[in-house]
Backbone as XML, in Angstrom:
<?xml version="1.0"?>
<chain id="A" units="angstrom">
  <residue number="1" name="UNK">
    <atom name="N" x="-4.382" y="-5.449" z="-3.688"/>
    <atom name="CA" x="-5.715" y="-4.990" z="-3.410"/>
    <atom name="C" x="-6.748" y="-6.077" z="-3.672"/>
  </residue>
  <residue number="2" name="UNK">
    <atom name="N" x="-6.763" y="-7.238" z="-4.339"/>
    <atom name="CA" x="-7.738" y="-8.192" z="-4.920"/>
    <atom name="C" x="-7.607" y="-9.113" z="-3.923"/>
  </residue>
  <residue number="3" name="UNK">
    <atom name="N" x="-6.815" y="-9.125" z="-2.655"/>
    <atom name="CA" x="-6.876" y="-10.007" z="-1.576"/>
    <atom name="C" x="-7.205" y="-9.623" z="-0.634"/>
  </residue>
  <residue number="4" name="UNK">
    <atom name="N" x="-7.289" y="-8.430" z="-0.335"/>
    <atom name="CA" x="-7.356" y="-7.532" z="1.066"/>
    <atom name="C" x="-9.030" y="-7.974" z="1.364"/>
  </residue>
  <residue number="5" name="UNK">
    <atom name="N" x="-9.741" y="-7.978" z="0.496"/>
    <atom name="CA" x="-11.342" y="-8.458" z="0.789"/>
    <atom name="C" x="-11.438" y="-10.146" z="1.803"/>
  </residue>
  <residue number="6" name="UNK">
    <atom name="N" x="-10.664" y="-11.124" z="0.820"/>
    <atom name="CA" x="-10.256" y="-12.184" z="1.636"/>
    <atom name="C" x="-9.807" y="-11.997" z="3.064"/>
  </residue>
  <residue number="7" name="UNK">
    <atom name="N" x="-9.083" y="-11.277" z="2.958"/>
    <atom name="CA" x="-7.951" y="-11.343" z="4.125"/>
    <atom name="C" x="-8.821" y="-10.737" z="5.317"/>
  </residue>
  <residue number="8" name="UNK">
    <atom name="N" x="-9.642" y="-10.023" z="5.053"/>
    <atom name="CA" x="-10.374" y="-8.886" z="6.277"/>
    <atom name="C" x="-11.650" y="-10.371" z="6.689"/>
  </residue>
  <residue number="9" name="UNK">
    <atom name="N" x="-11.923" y="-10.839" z="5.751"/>
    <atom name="CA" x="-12.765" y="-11.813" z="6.076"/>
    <atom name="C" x="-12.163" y="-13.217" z="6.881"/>
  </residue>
  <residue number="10" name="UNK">
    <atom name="N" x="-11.135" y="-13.408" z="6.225"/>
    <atom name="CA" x="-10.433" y="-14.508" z="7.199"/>
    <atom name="C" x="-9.826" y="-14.503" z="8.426"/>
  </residue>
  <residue number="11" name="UNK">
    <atom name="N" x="-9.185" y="-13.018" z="8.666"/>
    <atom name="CA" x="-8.818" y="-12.928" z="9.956"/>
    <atom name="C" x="-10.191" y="-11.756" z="10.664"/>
  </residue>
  <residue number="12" name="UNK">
    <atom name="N" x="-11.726" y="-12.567" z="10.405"/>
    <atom name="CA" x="-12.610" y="-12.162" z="11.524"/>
    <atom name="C" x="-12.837" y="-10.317" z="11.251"/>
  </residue>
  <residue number="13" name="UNK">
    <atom name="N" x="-12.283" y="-9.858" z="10.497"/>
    <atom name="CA" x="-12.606" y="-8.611" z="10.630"/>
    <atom name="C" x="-11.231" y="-7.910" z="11.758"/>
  </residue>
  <residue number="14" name="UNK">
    <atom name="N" x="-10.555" y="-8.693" z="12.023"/>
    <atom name="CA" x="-9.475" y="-8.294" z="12.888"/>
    <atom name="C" x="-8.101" y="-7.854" z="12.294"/>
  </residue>
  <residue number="15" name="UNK">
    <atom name="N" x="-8.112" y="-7.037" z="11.183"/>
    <atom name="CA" x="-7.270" y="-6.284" z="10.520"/>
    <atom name="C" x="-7.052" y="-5.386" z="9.824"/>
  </residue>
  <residue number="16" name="UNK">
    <atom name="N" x="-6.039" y="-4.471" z="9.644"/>
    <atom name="CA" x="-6.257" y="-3.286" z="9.333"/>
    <atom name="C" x="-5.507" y="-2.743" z="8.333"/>
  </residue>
  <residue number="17" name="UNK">
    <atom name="N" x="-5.765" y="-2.312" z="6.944"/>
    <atom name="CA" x="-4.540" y="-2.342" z="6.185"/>
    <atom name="C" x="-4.628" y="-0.384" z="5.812"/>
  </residue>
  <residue number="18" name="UNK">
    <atom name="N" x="-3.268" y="-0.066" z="5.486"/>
    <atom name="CA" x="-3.072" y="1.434" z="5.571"/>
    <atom name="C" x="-2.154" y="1.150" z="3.904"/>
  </residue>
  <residue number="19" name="UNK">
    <atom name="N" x="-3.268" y="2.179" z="3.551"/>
    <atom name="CA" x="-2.273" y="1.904" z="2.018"/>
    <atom name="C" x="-1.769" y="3.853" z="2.058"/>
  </residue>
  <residue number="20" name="UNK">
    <atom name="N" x="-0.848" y="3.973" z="1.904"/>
    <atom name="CA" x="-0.257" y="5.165" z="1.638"/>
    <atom name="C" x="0.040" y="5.765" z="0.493"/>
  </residue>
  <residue number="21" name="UNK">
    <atom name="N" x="0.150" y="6.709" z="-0.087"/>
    <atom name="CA" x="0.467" y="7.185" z="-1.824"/>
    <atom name="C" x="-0.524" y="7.685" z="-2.562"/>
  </residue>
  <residue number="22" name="UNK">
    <atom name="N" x="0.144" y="9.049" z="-3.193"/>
    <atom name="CA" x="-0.613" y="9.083" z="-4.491"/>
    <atom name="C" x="-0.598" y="8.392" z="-5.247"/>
  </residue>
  <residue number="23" name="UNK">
    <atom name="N" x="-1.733" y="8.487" z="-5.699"/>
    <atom name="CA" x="-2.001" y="7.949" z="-7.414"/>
    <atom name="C" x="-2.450" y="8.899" z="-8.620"/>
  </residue>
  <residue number="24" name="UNK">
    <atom name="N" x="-1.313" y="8.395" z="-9.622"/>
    <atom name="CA" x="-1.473" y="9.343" z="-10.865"/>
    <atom name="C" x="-2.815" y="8.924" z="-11.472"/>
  </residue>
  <residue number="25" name="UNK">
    <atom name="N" x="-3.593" y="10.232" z="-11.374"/>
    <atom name="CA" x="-5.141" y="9.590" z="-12.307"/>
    <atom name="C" x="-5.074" y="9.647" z="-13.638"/>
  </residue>
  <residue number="26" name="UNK">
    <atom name="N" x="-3.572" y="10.334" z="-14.347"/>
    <atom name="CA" x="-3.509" y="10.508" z="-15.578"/>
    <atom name="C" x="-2.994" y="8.970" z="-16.435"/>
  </residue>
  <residue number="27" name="UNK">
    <atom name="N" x="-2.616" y="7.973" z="-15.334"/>
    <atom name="CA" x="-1.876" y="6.778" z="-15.924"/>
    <atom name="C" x="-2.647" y="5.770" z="-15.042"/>
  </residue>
  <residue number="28" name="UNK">
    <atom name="N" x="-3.233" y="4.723" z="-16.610"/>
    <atom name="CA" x="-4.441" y="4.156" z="-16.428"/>
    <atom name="C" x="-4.659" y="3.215" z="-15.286"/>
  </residue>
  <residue number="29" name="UNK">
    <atom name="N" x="-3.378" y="2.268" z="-15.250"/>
    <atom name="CA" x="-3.138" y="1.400" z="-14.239"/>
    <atom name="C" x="-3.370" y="2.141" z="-12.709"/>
  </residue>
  <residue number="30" name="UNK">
    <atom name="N" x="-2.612" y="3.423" z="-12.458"/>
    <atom name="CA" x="-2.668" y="3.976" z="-11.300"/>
    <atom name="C" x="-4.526" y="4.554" z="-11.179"/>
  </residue>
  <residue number="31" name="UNK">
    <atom name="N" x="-5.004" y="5.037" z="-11.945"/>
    <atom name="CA" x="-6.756" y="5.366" z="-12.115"/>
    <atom name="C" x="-7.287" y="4.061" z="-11.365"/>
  </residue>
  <residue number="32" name="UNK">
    <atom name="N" x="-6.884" y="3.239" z="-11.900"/>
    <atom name="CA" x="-7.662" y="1.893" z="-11.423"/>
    <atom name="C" x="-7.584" y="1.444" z="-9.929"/>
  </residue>
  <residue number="33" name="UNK">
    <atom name="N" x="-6.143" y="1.704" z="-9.848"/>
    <atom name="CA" x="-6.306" y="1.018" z="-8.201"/>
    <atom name="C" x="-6.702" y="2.197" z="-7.655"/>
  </residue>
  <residue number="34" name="UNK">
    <atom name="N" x="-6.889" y="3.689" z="-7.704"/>
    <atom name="CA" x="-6.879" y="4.361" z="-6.831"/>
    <atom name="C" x="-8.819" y="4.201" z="-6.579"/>
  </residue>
  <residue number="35" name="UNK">
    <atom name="N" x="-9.407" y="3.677" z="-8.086"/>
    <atom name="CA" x="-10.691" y="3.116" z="-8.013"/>
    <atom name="C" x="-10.504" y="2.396" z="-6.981"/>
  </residue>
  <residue number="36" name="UNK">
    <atom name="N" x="-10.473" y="1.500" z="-7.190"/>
    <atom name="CA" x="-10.434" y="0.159" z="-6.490"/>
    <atom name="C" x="-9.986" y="0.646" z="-4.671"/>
  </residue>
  <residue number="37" name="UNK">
    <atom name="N" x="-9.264" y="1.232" z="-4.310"/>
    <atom name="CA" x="-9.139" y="2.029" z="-3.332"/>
    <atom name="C" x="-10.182" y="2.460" z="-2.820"/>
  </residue>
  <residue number="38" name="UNK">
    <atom name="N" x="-10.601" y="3.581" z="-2.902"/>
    <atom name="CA" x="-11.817" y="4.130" z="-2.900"/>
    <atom name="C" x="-13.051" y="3.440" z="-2.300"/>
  </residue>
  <residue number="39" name="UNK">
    <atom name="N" x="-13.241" y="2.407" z="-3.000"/>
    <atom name="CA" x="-14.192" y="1.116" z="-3.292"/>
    <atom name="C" x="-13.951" y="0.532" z="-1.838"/>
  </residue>
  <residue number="40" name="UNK">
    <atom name="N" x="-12.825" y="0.171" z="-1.495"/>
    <atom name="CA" x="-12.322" y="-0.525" z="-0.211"/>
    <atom name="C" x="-12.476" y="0.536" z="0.908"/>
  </residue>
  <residue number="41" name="UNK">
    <atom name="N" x="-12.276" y="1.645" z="0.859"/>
    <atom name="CA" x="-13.050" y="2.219" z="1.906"/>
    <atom name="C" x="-13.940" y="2.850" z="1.944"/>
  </residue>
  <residue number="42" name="UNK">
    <atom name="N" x="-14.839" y="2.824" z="1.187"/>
    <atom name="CA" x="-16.273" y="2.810" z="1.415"/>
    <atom name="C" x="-16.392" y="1.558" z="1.937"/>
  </residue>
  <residue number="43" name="UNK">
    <atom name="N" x="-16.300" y="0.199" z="1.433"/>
    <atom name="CA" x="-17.140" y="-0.914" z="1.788"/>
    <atom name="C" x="-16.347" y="-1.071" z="3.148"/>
  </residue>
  <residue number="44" name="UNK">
    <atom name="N" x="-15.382" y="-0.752" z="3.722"/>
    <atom name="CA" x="-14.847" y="-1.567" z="4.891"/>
    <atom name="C" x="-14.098" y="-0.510" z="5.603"/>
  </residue>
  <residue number="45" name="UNK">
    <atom name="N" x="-14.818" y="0.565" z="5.873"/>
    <atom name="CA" x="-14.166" y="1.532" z="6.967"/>
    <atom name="C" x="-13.206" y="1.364" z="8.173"/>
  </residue>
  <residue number="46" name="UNK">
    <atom name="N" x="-13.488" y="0.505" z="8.594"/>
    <atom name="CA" x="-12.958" y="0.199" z="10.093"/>
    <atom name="C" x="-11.585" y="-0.902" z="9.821"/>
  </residue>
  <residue number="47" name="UNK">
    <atom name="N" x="-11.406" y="-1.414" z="8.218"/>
    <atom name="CA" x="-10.379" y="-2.578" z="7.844"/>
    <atom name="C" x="-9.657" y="-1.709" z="6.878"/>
  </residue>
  <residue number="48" name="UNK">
    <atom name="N" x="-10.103" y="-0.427" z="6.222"/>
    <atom name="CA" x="-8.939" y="-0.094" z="5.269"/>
    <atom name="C" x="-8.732" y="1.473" z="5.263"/>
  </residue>
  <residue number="49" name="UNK">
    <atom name="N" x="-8.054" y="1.960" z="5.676"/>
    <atom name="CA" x="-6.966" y="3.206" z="4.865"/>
    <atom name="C" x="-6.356" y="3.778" z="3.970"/>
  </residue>
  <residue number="50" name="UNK">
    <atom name="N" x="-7.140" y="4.527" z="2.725"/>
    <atom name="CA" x="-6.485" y="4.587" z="1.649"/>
    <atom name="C" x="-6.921" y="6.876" z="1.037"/>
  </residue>
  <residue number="51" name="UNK">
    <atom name="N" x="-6.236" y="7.251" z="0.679"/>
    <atom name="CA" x="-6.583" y="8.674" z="0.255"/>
    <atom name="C" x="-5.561" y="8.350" z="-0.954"/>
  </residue>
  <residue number="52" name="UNK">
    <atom name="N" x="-5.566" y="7.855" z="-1.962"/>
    <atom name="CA" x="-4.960" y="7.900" z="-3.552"/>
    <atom name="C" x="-4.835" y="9.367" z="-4.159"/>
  </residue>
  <residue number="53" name="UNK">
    <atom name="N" x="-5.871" y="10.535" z="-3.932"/>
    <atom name="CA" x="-5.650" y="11.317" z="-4.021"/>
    <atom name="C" x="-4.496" y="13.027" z="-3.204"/>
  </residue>
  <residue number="54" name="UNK">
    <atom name="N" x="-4.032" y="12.259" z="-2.463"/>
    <atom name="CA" x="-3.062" y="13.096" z="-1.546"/>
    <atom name="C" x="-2.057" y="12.111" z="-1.234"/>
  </residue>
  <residue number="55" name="UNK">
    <atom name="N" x="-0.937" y="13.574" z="-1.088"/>
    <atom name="CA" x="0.456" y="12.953" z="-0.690"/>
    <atom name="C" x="0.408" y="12.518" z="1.058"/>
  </residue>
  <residue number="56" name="UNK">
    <atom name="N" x="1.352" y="11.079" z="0.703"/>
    <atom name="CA" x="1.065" y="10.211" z="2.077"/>
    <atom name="C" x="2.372" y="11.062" z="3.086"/>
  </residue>
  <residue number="57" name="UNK">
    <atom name="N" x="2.001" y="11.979" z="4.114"/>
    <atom name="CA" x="2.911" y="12.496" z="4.939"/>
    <atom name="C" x="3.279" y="11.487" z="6.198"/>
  </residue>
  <residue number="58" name="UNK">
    <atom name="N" x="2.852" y="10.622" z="7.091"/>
    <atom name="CA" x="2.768" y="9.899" z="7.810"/>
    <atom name="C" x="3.431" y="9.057" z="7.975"/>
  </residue>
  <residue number="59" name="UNK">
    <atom name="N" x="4.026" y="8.738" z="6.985"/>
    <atom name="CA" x="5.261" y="7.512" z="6.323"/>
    <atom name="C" x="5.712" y="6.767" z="7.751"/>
  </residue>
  <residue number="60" name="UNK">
    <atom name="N" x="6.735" y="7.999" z="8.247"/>
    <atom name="CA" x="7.795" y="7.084" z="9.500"/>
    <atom name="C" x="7.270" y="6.751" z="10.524"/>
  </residue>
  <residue number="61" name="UNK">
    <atom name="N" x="5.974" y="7.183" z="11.133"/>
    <atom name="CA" x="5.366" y="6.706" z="12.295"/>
    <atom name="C" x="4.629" y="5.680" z="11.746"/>
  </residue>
  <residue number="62" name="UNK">
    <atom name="N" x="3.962" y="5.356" z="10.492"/>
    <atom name="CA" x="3.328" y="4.173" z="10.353"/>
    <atom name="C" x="4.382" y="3.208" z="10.051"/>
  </residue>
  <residue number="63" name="UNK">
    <atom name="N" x="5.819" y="3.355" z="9.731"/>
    <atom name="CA" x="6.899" y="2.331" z="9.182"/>
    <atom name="C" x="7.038" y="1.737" z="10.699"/>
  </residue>
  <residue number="64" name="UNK">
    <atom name="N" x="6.978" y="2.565" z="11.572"/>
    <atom name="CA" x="7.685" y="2.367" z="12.823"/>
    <atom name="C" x="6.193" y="0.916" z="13.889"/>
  </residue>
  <residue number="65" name="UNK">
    <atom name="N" x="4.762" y="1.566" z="13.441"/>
    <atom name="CA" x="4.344" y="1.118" z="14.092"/>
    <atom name="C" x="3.398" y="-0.375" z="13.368"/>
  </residue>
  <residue number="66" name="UNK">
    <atom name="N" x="3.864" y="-0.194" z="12.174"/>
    <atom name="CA" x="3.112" y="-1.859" z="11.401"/>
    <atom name="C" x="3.657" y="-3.056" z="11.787"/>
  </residue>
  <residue number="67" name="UNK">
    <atom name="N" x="3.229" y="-3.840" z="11.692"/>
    <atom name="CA" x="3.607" y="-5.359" z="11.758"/>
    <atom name="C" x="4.585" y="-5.298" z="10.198"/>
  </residue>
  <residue number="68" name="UNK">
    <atom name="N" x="4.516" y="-4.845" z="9.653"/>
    <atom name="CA" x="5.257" y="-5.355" z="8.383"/>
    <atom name="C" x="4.504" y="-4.252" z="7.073"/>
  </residue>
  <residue number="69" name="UNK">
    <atom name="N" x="5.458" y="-4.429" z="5.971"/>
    <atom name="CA" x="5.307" y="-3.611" z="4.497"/>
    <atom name="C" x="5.178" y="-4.191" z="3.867"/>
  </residue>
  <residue number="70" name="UNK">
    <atom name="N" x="4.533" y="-3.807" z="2.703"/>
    <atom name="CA" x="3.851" y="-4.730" z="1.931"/>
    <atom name="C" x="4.280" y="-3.771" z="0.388"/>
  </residue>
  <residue number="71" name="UNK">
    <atom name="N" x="5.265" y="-4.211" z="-0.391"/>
    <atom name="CA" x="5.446" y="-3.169" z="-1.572"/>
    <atom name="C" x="5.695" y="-3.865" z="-2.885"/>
  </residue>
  <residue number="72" name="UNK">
    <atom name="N" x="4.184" y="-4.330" z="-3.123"/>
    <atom name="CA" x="4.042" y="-4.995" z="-4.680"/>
    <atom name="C" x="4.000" y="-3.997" z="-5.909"/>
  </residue>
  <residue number="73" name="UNK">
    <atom name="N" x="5.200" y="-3.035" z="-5.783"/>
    <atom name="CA" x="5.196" y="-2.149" z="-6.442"/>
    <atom name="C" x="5.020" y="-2.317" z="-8.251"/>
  </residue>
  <residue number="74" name="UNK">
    <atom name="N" x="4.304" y="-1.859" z="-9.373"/>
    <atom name="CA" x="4.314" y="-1.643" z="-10.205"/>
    <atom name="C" x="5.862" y="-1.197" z="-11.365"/>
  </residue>
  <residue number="75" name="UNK">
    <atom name="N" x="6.165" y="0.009" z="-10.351"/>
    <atom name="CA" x="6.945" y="1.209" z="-10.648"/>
    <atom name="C" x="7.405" y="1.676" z="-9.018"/>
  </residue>
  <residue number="76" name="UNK">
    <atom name="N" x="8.596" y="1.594" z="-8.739"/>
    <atom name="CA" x="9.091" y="1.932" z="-7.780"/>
    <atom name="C" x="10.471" y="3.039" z="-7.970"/>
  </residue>
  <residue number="77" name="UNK">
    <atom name="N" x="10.771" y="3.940" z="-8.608"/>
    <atom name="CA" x="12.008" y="4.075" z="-8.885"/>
    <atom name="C" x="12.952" y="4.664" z="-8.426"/>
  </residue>
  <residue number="78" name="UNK">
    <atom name="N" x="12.583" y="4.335" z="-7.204"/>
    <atom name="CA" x="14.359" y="4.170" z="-6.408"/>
    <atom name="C" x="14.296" y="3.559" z="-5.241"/>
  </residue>
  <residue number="79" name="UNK">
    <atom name="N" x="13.277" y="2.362" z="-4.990"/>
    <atom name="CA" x="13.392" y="2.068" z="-3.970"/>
    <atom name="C" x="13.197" y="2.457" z="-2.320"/>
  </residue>
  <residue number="80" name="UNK">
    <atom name="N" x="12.976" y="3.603" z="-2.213"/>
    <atom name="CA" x="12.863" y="4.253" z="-1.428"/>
    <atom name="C" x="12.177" y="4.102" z="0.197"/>
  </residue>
  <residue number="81" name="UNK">
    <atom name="N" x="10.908" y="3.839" z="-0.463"/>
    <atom name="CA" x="9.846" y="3.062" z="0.475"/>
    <atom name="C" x="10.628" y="2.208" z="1.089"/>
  </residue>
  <residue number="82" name="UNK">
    <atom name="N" x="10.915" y="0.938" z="0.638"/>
    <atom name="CA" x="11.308" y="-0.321" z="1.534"/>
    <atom name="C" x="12.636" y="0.136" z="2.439"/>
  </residue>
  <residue number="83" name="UNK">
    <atom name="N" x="13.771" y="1.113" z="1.696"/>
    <atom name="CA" x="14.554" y="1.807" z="2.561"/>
    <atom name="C" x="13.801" y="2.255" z="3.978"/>
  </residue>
  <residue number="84" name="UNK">
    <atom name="N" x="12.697" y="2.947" z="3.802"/>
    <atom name="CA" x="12.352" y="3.731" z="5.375"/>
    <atom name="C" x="12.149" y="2.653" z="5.421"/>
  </residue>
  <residue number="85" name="UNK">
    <atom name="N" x="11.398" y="1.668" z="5.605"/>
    <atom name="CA" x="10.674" y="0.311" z="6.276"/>
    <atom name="C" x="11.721" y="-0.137" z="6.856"/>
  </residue>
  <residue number="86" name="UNK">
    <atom name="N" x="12.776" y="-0.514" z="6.322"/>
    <atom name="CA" x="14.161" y="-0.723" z="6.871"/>
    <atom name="C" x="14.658" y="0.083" z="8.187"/>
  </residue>
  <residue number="87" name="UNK">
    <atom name="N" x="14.872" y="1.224" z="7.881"/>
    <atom name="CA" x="15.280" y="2.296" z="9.029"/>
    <atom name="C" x="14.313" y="1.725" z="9.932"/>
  </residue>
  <residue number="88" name="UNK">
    <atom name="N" x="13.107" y="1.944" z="9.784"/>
    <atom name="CA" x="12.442" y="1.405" z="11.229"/>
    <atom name="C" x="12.146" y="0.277" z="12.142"/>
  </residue>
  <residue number="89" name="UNK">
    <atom name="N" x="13.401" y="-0.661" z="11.375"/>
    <atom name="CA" x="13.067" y="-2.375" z="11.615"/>
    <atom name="C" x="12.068" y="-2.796" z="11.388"/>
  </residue>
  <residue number="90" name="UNK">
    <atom name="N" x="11.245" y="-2.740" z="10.182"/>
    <atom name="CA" x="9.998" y="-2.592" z="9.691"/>
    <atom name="C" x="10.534" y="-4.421" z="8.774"/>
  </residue>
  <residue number="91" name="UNK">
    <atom name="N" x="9.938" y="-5.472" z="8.904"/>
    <atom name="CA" x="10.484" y="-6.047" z="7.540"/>
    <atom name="C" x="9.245" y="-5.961" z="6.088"/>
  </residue>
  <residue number="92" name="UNK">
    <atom name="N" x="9.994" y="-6.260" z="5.840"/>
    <atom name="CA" x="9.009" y="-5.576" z="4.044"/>
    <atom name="C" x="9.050" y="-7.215" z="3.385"/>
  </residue>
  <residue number="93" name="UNK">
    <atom name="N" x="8.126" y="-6.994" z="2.370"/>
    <atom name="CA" x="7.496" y="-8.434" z="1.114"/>
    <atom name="C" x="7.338" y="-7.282" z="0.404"/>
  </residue>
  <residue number="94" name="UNK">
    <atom name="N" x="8.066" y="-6.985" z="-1.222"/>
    <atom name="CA" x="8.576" y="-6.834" z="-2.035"/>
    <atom name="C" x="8.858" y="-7.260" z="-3.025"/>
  </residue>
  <residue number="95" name="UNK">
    <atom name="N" x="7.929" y="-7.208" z="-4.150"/>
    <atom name="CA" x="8.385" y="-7.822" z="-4.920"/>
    <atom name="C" x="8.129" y="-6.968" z="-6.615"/>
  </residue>
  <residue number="96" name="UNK">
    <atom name="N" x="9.147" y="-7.375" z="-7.465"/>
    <atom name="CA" x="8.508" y="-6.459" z="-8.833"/>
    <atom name="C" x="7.690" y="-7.321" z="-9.515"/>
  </residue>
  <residue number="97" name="UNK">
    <atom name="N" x="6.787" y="-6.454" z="-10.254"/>
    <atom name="CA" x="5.697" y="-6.646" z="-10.560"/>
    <atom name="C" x="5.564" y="-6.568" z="-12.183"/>
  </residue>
  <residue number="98" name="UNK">
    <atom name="N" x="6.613" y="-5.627" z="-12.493"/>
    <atom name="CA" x="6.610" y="-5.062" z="-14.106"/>
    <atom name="C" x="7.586" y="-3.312" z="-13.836"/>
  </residue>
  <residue number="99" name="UNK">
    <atom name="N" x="7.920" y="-2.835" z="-15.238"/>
    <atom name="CA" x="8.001" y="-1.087" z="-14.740"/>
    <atom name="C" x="9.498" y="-1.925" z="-14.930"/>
  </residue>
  <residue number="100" name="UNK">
    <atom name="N" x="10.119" y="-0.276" z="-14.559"/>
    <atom name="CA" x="11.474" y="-0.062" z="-14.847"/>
    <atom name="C" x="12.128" y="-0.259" z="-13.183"/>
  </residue>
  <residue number="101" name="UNK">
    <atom name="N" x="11.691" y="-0.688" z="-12.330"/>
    <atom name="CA" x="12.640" y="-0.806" z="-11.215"/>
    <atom name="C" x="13.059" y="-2.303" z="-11.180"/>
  </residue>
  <residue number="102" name="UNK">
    <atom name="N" x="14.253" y="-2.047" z="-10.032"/>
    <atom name="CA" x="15.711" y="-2.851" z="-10.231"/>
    <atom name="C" x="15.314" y="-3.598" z="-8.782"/>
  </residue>
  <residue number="103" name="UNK">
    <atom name="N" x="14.099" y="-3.219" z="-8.131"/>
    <atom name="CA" x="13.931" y="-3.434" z="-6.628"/>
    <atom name="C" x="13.379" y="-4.572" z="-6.628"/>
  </residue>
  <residue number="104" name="UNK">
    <atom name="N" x="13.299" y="-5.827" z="-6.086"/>
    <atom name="CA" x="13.166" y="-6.870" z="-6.064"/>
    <atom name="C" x="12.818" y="-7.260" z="-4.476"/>
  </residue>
</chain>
């Protein structure tokens, strides 16, 4: 999320990022980005996609139709996500971050 401001500015305003997922507001780290979320679409409607507060239903048609996944996951625990990205010939950047997952 601390690049997506760059990134909308460098490629001209010509990009569009879809962040999917709840966020737990009870666990501090997740409070923050879903701030920080929020923040990004207010300031940049037309460059970002984000509802932190609701479950992301949409999953396989957006796996199917992105350029690519993006899962700098915290806490991932089971991998799951980058699995569908997979199913849809989706390729994924992945990487752990901290947290108890094994997903790399």
């Amino acid at each position: 999320m601390d690049c997506i401001e760059n990134l909308i500015f460098q490629n001209n305003r010509k990009v569009y990022f879809l962040i999917g997922g709840q966020c737990n507001p009870k666990e501090p780290y997740s409070a923050k980005c879903a701030e920080k979320l929020k923040e990004l679409v207010t300031k940049y409607p037309f460059n970002v996609w984000a509802n932190p507060d609701a479950f992301f239903n949409d999953g396989p048609l957006i796996n199917m139709g992105c350029d690519f996944g993006l899962m700098p996951s915290k806490f991932e625990p089971g991998g799951i996500v980058q699995h569908e990205f997979f199913v849809a010939s989706t390729p994924v950047i992945a990487m752990k971050t901290g947290g108890l997952s094994d997903t790399v």
